[in-house]
KOLTOR-174185 format. One record per residue: residue in one letter; x, y, z of N, C-alpha, C, O in turn. Coordinates in pm, whole numbers, m for minus. Example, Ala and Ser with C-alpha at 12.3 -4.5 7.8 and 13.67 -1.06 7.14 Angstrom:
BEGIN
> a,1319,m569,780,1230,m450,780,1320,m330,780,1424,m332,846
> s,1285,m225,708,1367,m106,714,1290,3,787,1341,114,804
END
This chain:
BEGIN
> x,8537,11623,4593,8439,11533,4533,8455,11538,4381,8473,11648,4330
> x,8449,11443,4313,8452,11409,4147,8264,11450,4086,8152,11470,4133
> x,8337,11442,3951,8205,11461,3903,8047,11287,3925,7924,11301,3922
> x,8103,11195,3938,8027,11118,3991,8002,11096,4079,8078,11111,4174
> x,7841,11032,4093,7751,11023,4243,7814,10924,4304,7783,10938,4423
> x,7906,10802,4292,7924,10700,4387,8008,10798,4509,8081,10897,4511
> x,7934,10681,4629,7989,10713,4760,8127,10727,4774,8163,10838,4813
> x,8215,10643,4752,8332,10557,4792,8476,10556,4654,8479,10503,4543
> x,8550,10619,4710,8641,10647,4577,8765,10505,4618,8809,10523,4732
> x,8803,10424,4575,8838,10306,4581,9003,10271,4492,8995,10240,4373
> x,9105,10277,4539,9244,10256,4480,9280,10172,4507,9301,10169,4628
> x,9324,10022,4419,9393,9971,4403,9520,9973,4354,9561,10047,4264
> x,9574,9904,4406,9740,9919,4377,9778,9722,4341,9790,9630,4423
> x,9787,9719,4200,9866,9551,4175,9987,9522,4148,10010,9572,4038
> x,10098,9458,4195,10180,9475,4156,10201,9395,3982,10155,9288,3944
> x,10281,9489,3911,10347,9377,3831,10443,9370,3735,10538,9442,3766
> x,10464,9296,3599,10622,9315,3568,10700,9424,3581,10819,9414,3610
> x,10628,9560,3557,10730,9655,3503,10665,9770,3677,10644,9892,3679
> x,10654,9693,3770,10599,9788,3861,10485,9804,3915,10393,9754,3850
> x,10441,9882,4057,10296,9883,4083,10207,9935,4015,10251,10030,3951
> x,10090,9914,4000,9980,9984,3886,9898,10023,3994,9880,9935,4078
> x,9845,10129,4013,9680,10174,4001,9574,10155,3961,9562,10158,3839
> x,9470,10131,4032,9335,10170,3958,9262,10225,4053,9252,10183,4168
> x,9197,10347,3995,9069,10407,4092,8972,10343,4026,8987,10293,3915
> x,8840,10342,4111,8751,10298,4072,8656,10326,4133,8677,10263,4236
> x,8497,10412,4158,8413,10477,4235,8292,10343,4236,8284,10261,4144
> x,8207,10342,4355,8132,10273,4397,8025,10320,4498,8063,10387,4594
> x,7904,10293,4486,7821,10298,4558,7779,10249,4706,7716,10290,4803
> x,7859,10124,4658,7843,10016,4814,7976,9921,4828,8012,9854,4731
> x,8028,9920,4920,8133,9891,4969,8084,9734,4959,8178,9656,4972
> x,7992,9691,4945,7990,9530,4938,8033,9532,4788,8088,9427,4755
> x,8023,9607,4709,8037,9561,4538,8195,9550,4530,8260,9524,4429
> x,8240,9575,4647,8428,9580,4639,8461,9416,4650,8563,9383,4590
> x,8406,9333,4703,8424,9197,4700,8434,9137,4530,8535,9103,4468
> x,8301,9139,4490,8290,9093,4338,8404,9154,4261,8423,9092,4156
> x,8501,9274,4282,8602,9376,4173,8692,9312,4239,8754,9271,4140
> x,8781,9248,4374,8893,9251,4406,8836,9048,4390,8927,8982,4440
> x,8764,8991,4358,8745,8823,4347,8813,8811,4220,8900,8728,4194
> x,8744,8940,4107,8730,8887,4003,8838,8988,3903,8825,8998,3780
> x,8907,9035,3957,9021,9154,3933,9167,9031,3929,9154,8911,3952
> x,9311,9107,3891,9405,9003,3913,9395,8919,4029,9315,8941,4119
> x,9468,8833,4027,9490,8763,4123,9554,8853,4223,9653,8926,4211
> x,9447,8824,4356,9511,8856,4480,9619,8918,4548,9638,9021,4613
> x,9699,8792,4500,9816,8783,4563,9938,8863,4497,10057,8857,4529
> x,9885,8930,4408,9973,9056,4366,9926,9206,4393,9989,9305,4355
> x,9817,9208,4459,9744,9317,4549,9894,9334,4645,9974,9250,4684
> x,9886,9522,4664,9979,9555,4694,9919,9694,4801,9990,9767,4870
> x,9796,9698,4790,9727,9815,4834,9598,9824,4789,9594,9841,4667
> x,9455,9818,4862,9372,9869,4846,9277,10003,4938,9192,9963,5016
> x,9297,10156,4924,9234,10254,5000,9088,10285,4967,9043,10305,4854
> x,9028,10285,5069,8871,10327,4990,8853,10475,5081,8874,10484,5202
> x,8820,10557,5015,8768,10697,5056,8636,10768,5056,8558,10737,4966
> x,8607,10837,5122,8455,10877,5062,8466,10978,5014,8552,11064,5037
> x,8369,10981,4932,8372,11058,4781,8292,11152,4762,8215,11163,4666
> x,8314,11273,4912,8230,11385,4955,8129,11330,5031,8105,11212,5057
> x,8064,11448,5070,8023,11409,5194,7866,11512,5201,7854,11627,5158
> x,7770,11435,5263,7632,11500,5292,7613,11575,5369,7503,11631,5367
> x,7725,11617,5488,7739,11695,5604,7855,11752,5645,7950,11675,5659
> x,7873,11878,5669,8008,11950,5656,8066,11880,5664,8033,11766,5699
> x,8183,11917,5635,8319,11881,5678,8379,11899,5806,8369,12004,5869
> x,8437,11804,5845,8507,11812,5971,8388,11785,6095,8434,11792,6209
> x,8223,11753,6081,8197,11678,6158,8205,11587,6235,8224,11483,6172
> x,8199,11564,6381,8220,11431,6450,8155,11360,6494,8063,11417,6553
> x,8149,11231,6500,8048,11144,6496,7936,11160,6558,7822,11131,6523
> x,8004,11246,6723,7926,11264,6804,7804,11385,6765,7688,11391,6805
> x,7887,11485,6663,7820,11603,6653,7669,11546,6517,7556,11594,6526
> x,7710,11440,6404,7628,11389,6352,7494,11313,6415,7377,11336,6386
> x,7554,11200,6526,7489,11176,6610,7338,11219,6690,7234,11156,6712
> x,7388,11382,6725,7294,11456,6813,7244,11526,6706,7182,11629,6731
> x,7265,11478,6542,7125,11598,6454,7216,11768,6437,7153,11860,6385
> x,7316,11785,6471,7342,11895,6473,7397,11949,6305,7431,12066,6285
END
């Protein structure tokens, strides 16, 4: 986990002249990823976008099922 509270750790990858670029970028809500990839380069030089979560409220290595039942 990073030193900031957003949920969701977010990498883009654009391509362009001199090669692919990066950008991380942290977020709270996975809907605010629409407005950054509308209004970010054009599209169509998107080469990769990963979104991760950015630590977690309940151990690690929990499974859905085990979250599920409160455990």
């Amino acid at each position: 986990m990073t030193d900031t509270a957003e949920r969701w750790k977010v990498s883009i990858t654009y391509l362009h002249d001199n090669g692919p670029r990066e950008t991380v970028i942290y977020i709270d809500e996975i809907a605010e990823l629409d407005a950054i990839i509308e209004h970010g380069p054009d599209w169509n030089a998107l080469v990769d976008c990963r979104i991760t979560l950015n630590g977690r409220s309940s151990p690690e290595g929990w499974t859905v099922e085990q979250l599920a039942a409160g455990y």
